[in-house]
Each structure stands twice: as C-alpha cells, then as structure tokens.
C-alpha positions as CSV (number, residue, x, y, z in Angstrom):
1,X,30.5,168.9,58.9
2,X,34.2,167.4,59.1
3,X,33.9,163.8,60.3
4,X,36.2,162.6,62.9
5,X,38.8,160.4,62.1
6,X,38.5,156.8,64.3
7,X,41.5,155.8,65.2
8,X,41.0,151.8,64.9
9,X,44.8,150.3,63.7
10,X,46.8,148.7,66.8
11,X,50.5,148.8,66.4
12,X,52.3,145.0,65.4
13,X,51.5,142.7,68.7
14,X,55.3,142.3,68.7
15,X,55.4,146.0,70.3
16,X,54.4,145.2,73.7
17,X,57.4,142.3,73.5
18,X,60.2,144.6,72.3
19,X,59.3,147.5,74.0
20,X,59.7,144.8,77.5
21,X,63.1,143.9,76.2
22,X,64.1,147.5,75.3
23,X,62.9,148.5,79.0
24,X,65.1,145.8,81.2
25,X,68.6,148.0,81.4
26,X,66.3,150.2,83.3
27,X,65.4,147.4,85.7
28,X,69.2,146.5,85.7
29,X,70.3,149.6,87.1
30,X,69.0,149.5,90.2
31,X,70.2,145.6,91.2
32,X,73.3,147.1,92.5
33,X,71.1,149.1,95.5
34,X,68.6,145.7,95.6
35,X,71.5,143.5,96.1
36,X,72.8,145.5,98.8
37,X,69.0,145.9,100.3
38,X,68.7,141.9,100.2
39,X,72.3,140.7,100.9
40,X,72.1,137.9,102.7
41,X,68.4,137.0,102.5
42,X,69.5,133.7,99.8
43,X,69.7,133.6,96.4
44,X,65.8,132.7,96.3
45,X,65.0,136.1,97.1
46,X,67.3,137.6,94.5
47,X,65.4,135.8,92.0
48,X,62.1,136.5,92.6
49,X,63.0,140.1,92.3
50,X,64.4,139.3,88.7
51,X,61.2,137.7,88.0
52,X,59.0,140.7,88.9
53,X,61.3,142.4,87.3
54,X,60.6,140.9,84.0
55,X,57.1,140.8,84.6
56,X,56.9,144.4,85.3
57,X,58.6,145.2,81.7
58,X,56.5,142.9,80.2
59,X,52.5,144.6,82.0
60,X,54.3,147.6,80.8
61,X,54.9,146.8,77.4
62,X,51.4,144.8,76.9
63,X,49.9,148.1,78.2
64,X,51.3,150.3,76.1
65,X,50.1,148.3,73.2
66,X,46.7,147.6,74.0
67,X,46.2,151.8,74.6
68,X,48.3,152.6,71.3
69,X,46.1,153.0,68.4
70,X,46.1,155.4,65.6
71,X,44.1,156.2,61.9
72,X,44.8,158.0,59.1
73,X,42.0,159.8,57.1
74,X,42.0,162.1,53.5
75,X,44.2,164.7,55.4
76,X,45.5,163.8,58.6
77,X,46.6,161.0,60.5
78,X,45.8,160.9,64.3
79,X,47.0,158.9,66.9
80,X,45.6,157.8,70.4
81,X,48.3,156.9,73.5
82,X,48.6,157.3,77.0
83,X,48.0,154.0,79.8
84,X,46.1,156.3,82.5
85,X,46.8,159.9,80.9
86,X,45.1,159.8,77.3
87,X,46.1,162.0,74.2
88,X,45.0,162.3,70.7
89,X,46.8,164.0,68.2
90,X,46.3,165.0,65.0
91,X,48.7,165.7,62.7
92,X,47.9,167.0,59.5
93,X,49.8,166.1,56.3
94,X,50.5,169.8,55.4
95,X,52.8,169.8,58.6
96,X,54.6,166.5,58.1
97,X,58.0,167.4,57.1
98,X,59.6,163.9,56.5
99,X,58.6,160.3,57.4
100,X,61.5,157.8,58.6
101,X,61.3,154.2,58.7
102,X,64.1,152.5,61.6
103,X,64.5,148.9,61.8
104,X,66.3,147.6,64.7
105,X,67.7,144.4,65.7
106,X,64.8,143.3,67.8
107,X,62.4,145.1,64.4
108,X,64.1,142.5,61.9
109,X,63.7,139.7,64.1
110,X,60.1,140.0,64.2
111,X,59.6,141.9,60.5
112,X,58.7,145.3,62.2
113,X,60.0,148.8,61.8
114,X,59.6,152.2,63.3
115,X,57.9,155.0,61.6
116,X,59.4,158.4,62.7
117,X,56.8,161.2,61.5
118,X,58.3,164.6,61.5
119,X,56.7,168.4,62.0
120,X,57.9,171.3,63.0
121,X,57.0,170.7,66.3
122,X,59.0,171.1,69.2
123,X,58.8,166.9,70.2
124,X,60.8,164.8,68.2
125,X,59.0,161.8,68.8
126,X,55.4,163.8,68.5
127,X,54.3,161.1,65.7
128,X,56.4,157.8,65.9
129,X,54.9,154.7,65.7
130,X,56.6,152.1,67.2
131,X,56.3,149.2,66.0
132,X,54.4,148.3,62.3
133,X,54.7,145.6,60.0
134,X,57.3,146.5,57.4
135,X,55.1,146.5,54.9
136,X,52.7,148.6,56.6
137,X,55.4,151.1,57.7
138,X,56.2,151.9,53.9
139,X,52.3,151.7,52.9
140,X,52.1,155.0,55.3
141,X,55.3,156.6,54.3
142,X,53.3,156.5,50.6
143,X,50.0,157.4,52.1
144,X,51.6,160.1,54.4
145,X,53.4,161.7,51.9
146,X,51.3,161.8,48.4
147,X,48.3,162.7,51.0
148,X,45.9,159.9,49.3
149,X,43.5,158.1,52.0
150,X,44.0,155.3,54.4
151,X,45.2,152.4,52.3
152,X,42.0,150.4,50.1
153,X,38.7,149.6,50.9
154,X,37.4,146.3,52.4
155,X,38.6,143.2,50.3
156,X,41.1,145.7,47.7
157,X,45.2,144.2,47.8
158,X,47.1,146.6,49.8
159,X,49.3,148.2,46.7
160,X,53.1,148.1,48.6
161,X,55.9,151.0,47.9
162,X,58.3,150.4,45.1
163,X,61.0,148.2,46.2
164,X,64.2,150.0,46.6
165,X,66.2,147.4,44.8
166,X,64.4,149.0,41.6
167,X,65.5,152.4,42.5
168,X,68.7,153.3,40.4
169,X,72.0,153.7,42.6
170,X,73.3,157.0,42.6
171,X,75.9,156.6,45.7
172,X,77.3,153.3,47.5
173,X,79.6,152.0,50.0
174,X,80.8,148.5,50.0
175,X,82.6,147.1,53.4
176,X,85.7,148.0,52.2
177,X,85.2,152.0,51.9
178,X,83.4,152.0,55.2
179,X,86.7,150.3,57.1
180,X,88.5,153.1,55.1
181,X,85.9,155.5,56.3
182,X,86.3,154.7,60.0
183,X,89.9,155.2,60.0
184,X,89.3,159.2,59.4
185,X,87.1,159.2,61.9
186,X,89.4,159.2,65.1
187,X,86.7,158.8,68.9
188,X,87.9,158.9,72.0
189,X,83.9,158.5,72.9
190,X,85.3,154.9,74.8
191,X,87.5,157.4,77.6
192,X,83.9,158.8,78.7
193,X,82.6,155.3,79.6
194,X,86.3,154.3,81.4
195,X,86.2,157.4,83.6
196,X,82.4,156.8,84.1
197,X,83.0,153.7,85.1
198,X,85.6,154.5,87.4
199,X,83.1,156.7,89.5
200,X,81.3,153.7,90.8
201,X,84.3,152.1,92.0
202,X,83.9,154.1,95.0
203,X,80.3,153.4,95.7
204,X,80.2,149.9,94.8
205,X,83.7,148.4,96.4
206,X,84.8,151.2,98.5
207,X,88.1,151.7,96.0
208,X,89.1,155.3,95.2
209,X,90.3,155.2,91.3
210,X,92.1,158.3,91.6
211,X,94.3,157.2,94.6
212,X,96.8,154.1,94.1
213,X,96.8,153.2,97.6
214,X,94.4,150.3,97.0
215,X,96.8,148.7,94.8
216,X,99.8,148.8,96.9
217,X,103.8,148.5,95.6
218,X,102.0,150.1,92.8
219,X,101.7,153.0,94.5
220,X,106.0,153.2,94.4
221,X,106.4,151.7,90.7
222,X,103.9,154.4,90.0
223,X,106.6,156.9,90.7
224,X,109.5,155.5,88.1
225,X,107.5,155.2,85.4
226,X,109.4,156.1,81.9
227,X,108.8,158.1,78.7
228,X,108.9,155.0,76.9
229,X,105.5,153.6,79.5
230,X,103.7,157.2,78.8
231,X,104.6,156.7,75.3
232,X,103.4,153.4,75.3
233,X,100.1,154.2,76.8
234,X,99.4,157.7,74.1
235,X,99.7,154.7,71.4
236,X,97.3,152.4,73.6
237,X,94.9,155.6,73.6
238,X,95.7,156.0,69.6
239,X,94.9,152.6,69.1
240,X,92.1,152.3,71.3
241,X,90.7,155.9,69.3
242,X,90.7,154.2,66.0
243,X,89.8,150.9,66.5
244,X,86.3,152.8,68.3
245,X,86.3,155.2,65.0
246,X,86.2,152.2,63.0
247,X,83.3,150.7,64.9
248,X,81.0,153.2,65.0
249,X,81.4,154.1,61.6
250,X,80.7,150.1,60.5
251,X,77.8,150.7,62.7
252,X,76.3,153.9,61.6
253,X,77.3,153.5,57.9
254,X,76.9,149.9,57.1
255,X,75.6,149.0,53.3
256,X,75.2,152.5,52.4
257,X,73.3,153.2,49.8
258,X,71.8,156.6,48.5
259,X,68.7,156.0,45.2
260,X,66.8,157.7,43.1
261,X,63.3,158.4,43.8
262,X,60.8,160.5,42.3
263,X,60.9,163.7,44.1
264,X,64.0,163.0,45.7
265,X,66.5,160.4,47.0
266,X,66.0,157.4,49.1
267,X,69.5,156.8,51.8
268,X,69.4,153.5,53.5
269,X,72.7,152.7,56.4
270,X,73.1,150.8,59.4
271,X,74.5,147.6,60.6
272,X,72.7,147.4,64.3
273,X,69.7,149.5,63.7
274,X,69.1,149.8,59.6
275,X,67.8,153.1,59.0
276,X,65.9,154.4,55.6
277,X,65.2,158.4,54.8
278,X,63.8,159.7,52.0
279,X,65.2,163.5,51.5
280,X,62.8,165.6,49.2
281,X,64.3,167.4,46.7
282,X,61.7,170.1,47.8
283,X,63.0,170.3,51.5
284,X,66.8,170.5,50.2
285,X,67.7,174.4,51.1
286,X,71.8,174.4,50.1
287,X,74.7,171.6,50.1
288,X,77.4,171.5,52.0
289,X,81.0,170.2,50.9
290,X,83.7,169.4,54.0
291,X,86.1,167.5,54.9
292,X,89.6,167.3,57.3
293,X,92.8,168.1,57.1
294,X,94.0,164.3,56.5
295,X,91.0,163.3,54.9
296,X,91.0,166.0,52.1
297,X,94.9,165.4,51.3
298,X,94.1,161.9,50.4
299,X,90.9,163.0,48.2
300,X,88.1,162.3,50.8
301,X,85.2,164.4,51.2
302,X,81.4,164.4,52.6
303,X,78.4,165.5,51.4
304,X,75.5,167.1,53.6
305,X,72.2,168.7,52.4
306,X,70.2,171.3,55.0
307,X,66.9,170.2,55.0
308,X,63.4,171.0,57.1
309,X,64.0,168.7,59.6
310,X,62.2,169.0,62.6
311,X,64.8,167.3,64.4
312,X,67.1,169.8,66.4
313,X,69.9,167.5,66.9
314,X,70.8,167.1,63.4
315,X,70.7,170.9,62.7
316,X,68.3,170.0,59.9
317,X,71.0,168.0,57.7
318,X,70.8,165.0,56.3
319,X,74.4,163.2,54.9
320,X,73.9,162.1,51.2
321,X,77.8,160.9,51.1
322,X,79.5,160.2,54.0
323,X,83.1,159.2,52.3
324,X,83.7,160.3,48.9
325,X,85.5,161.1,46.0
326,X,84.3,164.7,45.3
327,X,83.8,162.9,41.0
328,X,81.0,161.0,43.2
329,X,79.9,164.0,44.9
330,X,79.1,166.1,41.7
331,X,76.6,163.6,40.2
332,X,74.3,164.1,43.5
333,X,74.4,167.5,43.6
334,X,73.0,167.4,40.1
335,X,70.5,165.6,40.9
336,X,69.2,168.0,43.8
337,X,69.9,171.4,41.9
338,X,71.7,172.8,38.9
339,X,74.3,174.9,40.3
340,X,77.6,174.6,38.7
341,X,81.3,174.4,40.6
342,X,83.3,177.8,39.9
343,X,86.5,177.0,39.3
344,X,89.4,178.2,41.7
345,X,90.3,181.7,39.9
346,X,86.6,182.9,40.2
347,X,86.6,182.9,44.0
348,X,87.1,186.1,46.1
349,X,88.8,186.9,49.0
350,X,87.5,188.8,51.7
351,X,89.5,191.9,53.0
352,X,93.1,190.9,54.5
353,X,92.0,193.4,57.2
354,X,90.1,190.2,58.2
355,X,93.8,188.8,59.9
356,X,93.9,192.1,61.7
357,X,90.2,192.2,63.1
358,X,90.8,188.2,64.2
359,X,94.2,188.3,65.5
360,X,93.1,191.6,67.9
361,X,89.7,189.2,69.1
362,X,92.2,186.2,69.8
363,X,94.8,187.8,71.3
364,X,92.4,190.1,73.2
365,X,90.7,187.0,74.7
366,X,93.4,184.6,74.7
367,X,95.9,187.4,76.9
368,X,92.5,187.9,80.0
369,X,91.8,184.1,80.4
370,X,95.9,183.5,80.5
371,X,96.4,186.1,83.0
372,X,93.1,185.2,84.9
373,X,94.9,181.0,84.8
374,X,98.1,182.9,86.1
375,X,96.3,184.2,89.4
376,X,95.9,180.5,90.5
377,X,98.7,179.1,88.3
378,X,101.6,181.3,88.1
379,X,103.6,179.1,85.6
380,X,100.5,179.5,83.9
381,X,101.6,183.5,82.6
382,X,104.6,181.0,79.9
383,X,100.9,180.2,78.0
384,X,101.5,184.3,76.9
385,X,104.4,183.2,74.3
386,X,101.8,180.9,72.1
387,X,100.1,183.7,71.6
388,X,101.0,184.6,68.2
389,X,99.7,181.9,66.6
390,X,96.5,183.4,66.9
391,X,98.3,185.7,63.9
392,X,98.7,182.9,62.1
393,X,95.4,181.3,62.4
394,X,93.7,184.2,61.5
395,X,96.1,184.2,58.4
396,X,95.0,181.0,57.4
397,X,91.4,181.4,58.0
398,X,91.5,184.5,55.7
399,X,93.5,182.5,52.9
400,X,90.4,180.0,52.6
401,X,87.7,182.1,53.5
402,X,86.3,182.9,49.8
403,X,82.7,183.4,48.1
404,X,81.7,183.1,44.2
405,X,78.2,183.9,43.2
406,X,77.6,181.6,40.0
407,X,74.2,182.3,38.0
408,X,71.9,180.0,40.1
409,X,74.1,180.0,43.7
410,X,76.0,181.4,45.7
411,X,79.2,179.6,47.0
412,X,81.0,179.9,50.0
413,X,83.9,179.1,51.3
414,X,84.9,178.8,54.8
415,X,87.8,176.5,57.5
416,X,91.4,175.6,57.2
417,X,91.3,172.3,59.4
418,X,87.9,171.3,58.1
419,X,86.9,173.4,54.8
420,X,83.5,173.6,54.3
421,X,81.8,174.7,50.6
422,X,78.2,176.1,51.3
423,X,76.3,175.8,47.9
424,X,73.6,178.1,48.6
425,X,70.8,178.5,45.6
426,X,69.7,182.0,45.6
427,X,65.8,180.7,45.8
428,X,66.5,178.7,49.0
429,X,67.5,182.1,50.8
430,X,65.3,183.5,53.2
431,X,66.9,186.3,54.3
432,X,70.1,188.9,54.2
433,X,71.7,191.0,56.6
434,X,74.6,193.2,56.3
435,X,76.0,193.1,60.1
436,X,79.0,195.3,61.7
437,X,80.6,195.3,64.9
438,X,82.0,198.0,66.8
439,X,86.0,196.7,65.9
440,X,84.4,196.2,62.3
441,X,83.0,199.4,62.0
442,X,86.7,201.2,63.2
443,X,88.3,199.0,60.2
444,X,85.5,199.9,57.7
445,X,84.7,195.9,57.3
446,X,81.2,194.2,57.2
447,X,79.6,190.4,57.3
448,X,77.2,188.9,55.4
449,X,74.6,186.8,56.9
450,X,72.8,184.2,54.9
451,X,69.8,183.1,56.2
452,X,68.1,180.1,55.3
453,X,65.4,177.6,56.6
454,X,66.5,175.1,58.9
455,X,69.5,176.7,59.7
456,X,72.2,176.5,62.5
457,X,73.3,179.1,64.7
458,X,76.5,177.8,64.8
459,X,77.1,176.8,61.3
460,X,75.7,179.0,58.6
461,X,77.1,180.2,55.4
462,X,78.1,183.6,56.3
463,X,80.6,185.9,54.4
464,X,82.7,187.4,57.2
465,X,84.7,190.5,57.2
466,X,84.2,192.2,53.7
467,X,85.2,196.0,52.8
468,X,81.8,197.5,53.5
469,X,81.3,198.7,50.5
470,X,81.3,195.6,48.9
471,X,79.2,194.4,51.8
472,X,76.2,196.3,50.7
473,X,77.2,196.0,46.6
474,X,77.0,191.9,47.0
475,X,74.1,191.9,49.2
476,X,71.8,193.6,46.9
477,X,73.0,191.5,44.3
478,X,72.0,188.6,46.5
479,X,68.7,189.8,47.0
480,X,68.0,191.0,43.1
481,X,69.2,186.9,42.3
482,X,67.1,186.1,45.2
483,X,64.0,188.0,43.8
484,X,64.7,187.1,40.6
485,X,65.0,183.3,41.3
486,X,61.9,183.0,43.0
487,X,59.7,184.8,40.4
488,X,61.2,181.8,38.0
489,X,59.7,178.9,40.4
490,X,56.5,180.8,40.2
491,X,56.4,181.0,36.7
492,X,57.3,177.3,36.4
493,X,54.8,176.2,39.1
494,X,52.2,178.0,36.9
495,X,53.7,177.0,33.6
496,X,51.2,173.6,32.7
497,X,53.0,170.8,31.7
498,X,51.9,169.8,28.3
C-alpha cells in the first residue's frame, strides 16, 4: 500500500513579509478613488486608511504562509495551499520538466529564493514555491531532479549543491559587453507607459492630453512648429529608445554567466531579480542561430536552444548567449550536440519560383487592404506604387532561404532582416510533413514542415517552397536519418558502460 506523503515543511517565515511588500501597488491603485471618496474629511482619515492598508497586505501575507506547506517523498513532491479553498497537489518527478531558482531584491535581502517547478501542465506557476532558504531551494533542485528522497534523516548534515563558482565557464558577459549589448536592442516599450499615462489625465484633473486647449498660446505656437522641432523630437524618441534598450538589457542580462554541469549547463543573469536555470542537455531539441541586420554586420549574434519548457511564453527556448561572437557560439553548441557547421557552398536554395509564389501572396493582399484604406482614405489608393517591393522582398527572402542536411542535422536557413540558422538533429524530430497549397500546387512547389517538441507555431524550422519533387526526395531522407538516428540512442542507452 503506497503511503501518503505528509506535507510538513513551511516556506522561509520571511514569505508572509515579502509577499505584504510585493502586494502594496495593489493597495496603491485604488488611493486615487479613496482620496476623492474622503476629500476633505482631514488628513487623519487619509492615514488610517494607509494603515489598514498595510495591515491588510500584511494578515494576507502571514495567511498565506501559515496555510503553505509542502513535502517531498521517493517520487513526488506535494504541496498543500489555499487560506479558505484548500488544494494538494502532487507532482510527480517523472513530469517535472525543469526546476528554476529566482532571487529577487526583497529574496537577497533576506537570503531566500523562488523555486519555479515546471510540467507540462497548463499553469505556469502549478509548483512554485515562494519563498525557501537559498540553500534549501538548491537542496530540492538536486533532490527534484536526480529523484533521491527528501533530504537526510534526523541529525544527518544536509549535503548542499555544488557551488557554481566550481562549475567551468563556458560563456560570459562582463559590464562592458552588456552596455554594448543594449545598444542593439532599440525599445520604444517607455511610449506605452507615456500614452498610458496620459489616459488618466482626463479622469484625475479633468485635462484632455489630446487637445492643447488646456495649455493655451500653446495651442497657436503648436501651429508653426518646424522640421528642425519634429526632427528634434524623432532624435528625443531615438534617444529615449536606446537609453530604455540599454536598461533593460543591464537588467535582464546582468553578470551573465552560462557553466558546465553534469547533464547540462547551468545560466545565471540578472541585475534586479538574479535568475539561475539549469538546461538539460536531454531537454535541448535543436539550436537556433539569429541575429539583425546591424547586429550581424558588426559580428554579433545570439544563441537560443528549444527546450521542454512548460512555459508558453517563452515558446520553449531558453538563451544560452545572448551577444556573441559566433567563435563563442561554436564551443556551446558542442557541448549540447555534435553537429558540425556546413560551410556556405553546401547549402541549397529552394526553387526561385519561391519569388513568384510570395510576390503574387503580397501583392494579392497588399492591393485589397490598400483599396479597402482608399474607401475611407482616398489619398490612401498612392500606397498602390510601394507595391513592388513586395518583388523585392520576396527576392531577398529566397536568396537566404537555404537548407543543408549534415550527417547528424539538418540545417536551415531562413530571414533577411533577422537570419535565423535552425540546427535541427535528426533524433530530436518528431515529425515530417510534405504540405502544398493550392498556388503551390499550380507552380509544382512544396514545404517542408519540421516538427519538433516544444515547438512554435510561429517560428519553426520549415523548408518553404521546394520543387515537389525534391520535397518528397528530402523528406524521406529526413525520415531514414531520423529512423536511423534514433535506433543509435537506443543502442547506446542499452550499450553498458564498462
């Protein structure tokens, strides 16, 4: 008979006093309507409602703590939440996909961290534990994931993780490469919170942003503004775009540094909240190789691997090297697999019928919503004379749109504003599917599509527009590599080590 698993841990008691901090903005928000529900009752009032306030985040955040608990047995770990409406859930190791550890601010100050258990679950939170003791976090992220029991017996040392400073440094980047970094990567994220802002104007002081009435002889300077002034305000808006870049990559990519583990590699980043992932050579299902148009003529590129990850947002992949030379690139993609780079001259196009199937979607499309804009713009029907360079994208898509089948993957290659080179090992597929549309069937053309786990629907490594013949010819080949690929593993699973 399977005993149940108690679950008799209790988060760090620092929990129920970050999670109160963490909770405040909320209580923020609504001031606005309590000022204007109090105004003129005295600043006494005003306080006490700050005060209840406070002492509503922190019940809330005590209560949450004192109901948290959570054990971990031979096989599963289970956890027990809920204030009024209890659950228990148990999550068995077999279904954990990937443990994270997250430390933010408020987690250093008090030595605590978040565990982030993934599945393949539709929650993404369905097993986070917020907070544990640092130490305890990576005791379960080495319990959780080598499937041993719950830490030692009464009176045993706890044994801890090994220390990442021991782990050997396959990939880093110092302050300097992450200003770099940030200057490639261009937001205009900050216009969102200006405009968003500007809609409470209204509500709060009785101003209408998009009318220049309230600000008076502005209203007639408004009206004599130069090209120099709109000039000058693009560059503010440049400016303003990089400087926001640069921050948020500081932010995101702070001390990055990507180790060597066994069974995979260890990435540690962030200046605000520090983050630590462990990417299983095991979960890796193909590589991917992109960068920009500005960043790629000055040597830059960035490194992705699609893993199993459970969380939706991130498509499943996981950045190994988020600004580098593509000599610092190669060295981690050895490490994961043992596909070799093709060079240029083994790389094949697809048909050049592909320009005449794009150009007829492009133009097709791009000539109904012009003519549909025209009904209730008129000058709207000049937008017809861009048209062609729809031919000319379509030409430049076809000249970098190439595929190379090595002996262990295959490669493909795919963008001409940001190129992206899908390294696809042929054991990792999961399926292939020889597709054709009606346009595609009138120009005796085909697409590939290469199916693997954890994949996007938006970005996938397909093969688009090949003569159909060679369609079905590379496809089989695909799947006798596949096959053949596969049978290996097994052997080599089976195989014992002597």
């Amino acid at each position: 008979m399977k005993l149940e698993i108690v679950a008799d841990r209790r988060l760090h008691p620092a929990t129920f006093l970050t999670r109160a901090i963490k909770s405040l903005p909320q209580y923020a928000l609504g001031l606005p309507a309590m000022v204007g529900m109090v105004s003129g009752s005295g600043l006494r009032i005003l306080i006490l409602i700050a005060l209840g306030g406070i002492a509503a985040a922190l019940a809330g955040g005590y209560l949450y703590w004192r109901r948290f608990r959570y054990g971990v047995g031979n096989r599963e770990i289970v956890i027990e939440s809920g204030i009024f409406h209890r659950q228990r859930r148990v999550i068995p190791f077999d279904r954990i996909q990937d443990i994270d550890i997250e430390q933010g601010l408020l987690s250093r100050l008090f030595g605590t961290a978040k565990v982030k258990i993934e599945t393949g679950g539709g929650s993404k939170n369905e097993g986070d534990l917020d907070s544990v003791a640092l130490e305890e976090a990576h005791r379960l992220r080495e319990i959780l994931r080598r499937g041993h029991q719950a830490g030692p017996a009464e009176g045993q040392d706890i044994v801890e993780a090994p220390s990442p400073i021991d782990e050997p440094l396959i990939f880093g980047m110092d302050l300097r490469r992450v200003l770099l970094a940030g200057l490639f990567n261009f937001s205009l994220i900050y216009l969102a919170f200006i405009f968003g802002g500007l809609e409470y104007l209204e509500a709060w002081f009785g101003i209408d942003p998009w009318s220049l009435d309230w600000i008076g002889p502005a209203r007639s300077l408004a009206a004599e503004v130069s090209w120099a002034a709109t000039a000058f305000a693009f560059l503010v808006i440049i400016i303003l775009g990089v400087v926001v870049g640069i921050l948020r990559t500081i932010a995101r990519d702070y001390n990055f540094r990507l180790t060597r583990v066994p069974g995979g590699l260890r990435r540690q980043r962030g200046l605000f909240t520090l983050s630590e992932v462990v990417i299983p050579f095991r979960r890796v299902q193909l590589a991917v190789i992109q960068a920009g148009l500005v960043a790629r003529y000055f040597g830059w590129y960035r490194l992705e691997f699609q893993t199993l990850n459970a969380d939706a947002a991130r498509s499943g992949h996981q950045v190994a090297a988020p600004f580098a030379r593509i000599e610092e690139v190669l060295p981690i993609l050895g490490a994961v697999h043992k596909a070799t780079m093709p060079p240029d001259r083994d790389y094949v196009r697809v048909s050049k019928r592909h320009i005449l199937r794009q150009s007829l979607r492009w133009l097709s499309l791009g000539a109904l919503f012009i003519l549909g804009l025209s009904i209730a713009w008129p000058p709207g029907l000049a937008l017809l004379l861009v048209l062609p360079l729809g031919v000319a994208a379509a030409a430049l898509q076809w000249r970098h749109h190439r595929y190379c089948p090595t002996p262990d993957a295959i490669h493909v290659r795919q963008g001409w504003l940001t190129r992206r080179l899908w390294i696809v090992p042929y054991e990792k597929i999961q399926s292939i599917s020889v597709d054709q549309g009606p346009l595609q069937r009138k120009l005796s053309l085909a697409s590939i599509a290469i199916d693997t786990a954890g994949a996007s629907l938006l970005r996938a490594p397909n093969i688009i527009n090949l003569p159909a013949a060679d369609a079905e010819s590379l496809a089989a080949r695909l799947m006798v590599a596949h096959l053949e690929a596969r049978a290996m593993l097994r052997r080599r699973v089976k195989t014992p080590i002597s």
